[in-house]
C-alpha positions as MATLAB code, in Angstrom:
seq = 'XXXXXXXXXXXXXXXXXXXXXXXXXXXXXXXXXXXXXXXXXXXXXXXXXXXXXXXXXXXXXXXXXXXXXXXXXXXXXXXXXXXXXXXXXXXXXXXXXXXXXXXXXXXXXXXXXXXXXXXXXXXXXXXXXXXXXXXXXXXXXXXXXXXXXXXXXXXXXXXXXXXXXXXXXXXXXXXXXXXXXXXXXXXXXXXX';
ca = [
      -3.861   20.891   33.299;
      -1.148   23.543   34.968;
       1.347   22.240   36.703;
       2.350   24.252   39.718;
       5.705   24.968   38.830;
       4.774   25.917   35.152;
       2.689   28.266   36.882;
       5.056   29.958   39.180;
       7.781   30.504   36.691;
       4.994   32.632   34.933;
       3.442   30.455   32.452;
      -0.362   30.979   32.590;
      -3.360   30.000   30.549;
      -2.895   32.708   28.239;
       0.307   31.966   27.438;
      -0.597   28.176   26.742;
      -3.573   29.165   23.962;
      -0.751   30.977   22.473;
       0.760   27.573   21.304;
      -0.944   25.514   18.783;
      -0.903   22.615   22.033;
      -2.789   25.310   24.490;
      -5.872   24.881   22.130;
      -8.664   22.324   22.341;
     -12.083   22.219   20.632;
     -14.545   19.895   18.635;
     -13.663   19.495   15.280;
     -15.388   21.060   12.692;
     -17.797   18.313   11.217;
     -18.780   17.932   14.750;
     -19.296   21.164   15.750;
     -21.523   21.520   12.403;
     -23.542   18.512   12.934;
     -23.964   19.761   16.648;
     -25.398   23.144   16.078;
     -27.790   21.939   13.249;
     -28.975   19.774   15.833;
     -29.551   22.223   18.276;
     -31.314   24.229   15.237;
     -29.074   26.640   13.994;
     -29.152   27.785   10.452;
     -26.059   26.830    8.296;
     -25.277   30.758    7.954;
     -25.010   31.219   11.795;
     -22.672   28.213   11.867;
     -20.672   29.500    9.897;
     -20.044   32.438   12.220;
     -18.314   30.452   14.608;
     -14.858   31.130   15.210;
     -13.853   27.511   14.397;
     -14.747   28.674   10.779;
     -14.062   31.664   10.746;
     -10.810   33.282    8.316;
     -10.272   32.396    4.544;
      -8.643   29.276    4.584;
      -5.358   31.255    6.327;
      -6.704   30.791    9.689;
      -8.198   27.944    9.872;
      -5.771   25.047   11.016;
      -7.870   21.936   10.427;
      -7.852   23.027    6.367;
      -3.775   23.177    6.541;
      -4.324   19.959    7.884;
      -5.867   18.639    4.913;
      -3.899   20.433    2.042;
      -1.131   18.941    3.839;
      -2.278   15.190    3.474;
      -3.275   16.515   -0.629;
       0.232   17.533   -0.718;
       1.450   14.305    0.297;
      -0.743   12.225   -1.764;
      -0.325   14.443   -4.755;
       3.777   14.173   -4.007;
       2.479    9.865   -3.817;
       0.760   10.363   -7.445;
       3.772   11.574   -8.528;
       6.225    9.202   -7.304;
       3.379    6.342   -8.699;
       3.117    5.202   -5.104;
      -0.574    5.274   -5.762;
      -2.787    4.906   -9.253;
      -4.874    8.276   -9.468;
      -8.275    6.387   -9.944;
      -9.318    5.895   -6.458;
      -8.866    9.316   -4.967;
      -9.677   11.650   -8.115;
     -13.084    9.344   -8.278;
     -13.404    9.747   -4.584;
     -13.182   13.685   -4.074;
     -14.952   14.485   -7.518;
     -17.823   12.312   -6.087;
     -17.874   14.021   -2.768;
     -17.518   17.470   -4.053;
     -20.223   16.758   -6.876;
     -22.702   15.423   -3.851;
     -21.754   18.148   -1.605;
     -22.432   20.313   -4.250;
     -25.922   19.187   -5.285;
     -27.008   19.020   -1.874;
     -25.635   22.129   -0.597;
     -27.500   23.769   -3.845;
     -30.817   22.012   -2.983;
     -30.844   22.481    0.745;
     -27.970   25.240    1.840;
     -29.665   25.913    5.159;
     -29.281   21.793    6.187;
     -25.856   20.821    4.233;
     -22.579   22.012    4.331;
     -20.761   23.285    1.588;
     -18.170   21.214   -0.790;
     -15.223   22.776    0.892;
     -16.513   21.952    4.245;
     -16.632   18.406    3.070;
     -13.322   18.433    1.242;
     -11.015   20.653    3.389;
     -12.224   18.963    7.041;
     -12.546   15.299    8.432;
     -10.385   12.421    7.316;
     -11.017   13.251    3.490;
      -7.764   13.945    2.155;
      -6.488   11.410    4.486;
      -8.308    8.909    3.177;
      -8.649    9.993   -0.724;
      -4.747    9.012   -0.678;
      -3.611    7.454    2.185;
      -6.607    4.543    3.277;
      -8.461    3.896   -0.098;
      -5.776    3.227   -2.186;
      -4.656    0.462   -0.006;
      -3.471   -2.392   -2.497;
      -4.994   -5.407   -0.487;
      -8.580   -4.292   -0.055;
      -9.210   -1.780   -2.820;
     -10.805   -3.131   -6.435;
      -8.093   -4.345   -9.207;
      -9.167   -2.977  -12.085;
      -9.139    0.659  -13.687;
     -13.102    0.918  -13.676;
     -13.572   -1.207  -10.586;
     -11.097    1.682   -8.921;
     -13.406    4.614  -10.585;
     -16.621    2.693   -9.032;
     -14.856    2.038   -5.799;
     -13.735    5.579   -5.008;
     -17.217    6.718   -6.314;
     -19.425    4.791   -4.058;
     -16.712    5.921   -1.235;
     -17.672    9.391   -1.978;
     -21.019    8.852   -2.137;
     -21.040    7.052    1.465;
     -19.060    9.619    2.724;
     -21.671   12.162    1.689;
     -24.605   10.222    2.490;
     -22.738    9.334    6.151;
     -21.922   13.237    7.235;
     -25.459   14.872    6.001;
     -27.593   12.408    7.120;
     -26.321    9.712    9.612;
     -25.264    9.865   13.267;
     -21.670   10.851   12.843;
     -19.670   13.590   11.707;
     -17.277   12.047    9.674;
     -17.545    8.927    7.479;
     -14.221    8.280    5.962;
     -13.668    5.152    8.342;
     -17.483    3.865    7.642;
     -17.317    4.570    4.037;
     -13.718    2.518    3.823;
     -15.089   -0.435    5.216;
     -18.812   -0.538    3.818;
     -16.882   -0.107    0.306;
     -14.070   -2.729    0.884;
     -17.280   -5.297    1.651;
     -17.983   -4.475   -2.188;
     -15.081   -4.911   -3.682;
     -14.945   -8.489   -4.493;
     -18.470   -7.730   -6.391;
     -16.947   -4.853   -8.060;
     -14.151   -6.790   -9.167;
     -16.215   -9.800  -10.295;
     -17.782   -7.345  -13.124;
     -15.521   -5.252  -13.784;
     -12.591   -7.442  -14.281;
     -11.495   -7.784  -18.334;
     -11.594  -10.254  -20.781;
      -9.076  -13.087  -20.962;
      -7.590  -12.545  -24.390;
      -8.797  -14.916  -27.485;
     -12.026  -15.146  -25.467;
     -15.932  -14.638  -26.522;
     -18.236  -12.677  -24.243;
     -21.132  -15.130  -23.533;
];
């Protein structure tokens, strides 16, 4: 939208894509799961100018090292136990990987899955909520894992681009049966 006195002081709408609020566009899980629909290969995808630069010119990946910046700076402070998200991301980048080795004209790679979407976002921000995530050290490894895996399973294969928010909630349903068997042994006890 140009207002018309934006527009007779000079500003056109060249000079609003110049700005980083002049620009507008599907984001890039969409636009992925779009043009495999419409039966592109994964190497003309790629092509696109929404991918296109090393990681310099790509905004949406800035986006994401930001939120890993911020949830690394969260490690640090011990806001946040590192189970959840390293068990998360490894997860995700090990199914990304195996699929995008088995099929690389269908799946996208692991840095398309780990630099794009809600992942870093939720890695350190959503999952590590204290209220609905798992109690225990290994129920936290198990809970980030499945996560991961939902998130995979979610993005290559269901209906939607991105499956952070469907991959929180289908793992929070879990947690009180992750936490039922993984929680420890009261002390003095016998297993049995």
């Amino acid at each position: 939208m140009i207002f018309s006195g934006h527009t007779a002081s000079g500003g056109d709408m060249t000079l609003l894509r110049i700005g980083i609020d002049g620009i507008s566009q599907a984001t890039p899980l969409d636009t992925f799961k779009t043009s495999l629909r419409a039966g592109h290969s994964v190497e003309q995808i790629m092509q696109y100018p929404i991918y296109s630069g090393a990681l310099a010119g790509v905004g949406w990946q800035w986006v994401n090292l930001a939120w890993l910046v911020g949830g690394v700076f969260l490690l640090w402070q011990k806001a946040i136990r590192w189970h959840i998200p390293v068990s998360f991301l490894l997860t995700l980048a090990l199914c990304a990987a195996l699929g995008w080795l088995f099929s690389p004209a269908t799946l996208a790679s692991p840095q398309l899955h780990l630099l794009s979407g809600a992942t870093m976002l939720g890695a350190f921000f959503i999952l590590t909520d204290p209220v609905t995530a798992s109690t225990t050290n290994r129920g936290r490894l198990i809970f980030g894992a499945l996560a991961g895996v939902l998130v995979w399973l979610i993005r290559s294969f269901g209906g939607y681009p991105d499956g952070v928010a469907f991959a929180v909630l289908l793992a929070n349903i879990t947690v009180p049966l992750i936490d039922y068997y993984t929680r420890p042994r009261v002390y003095g006890h016998r297993k049995g």
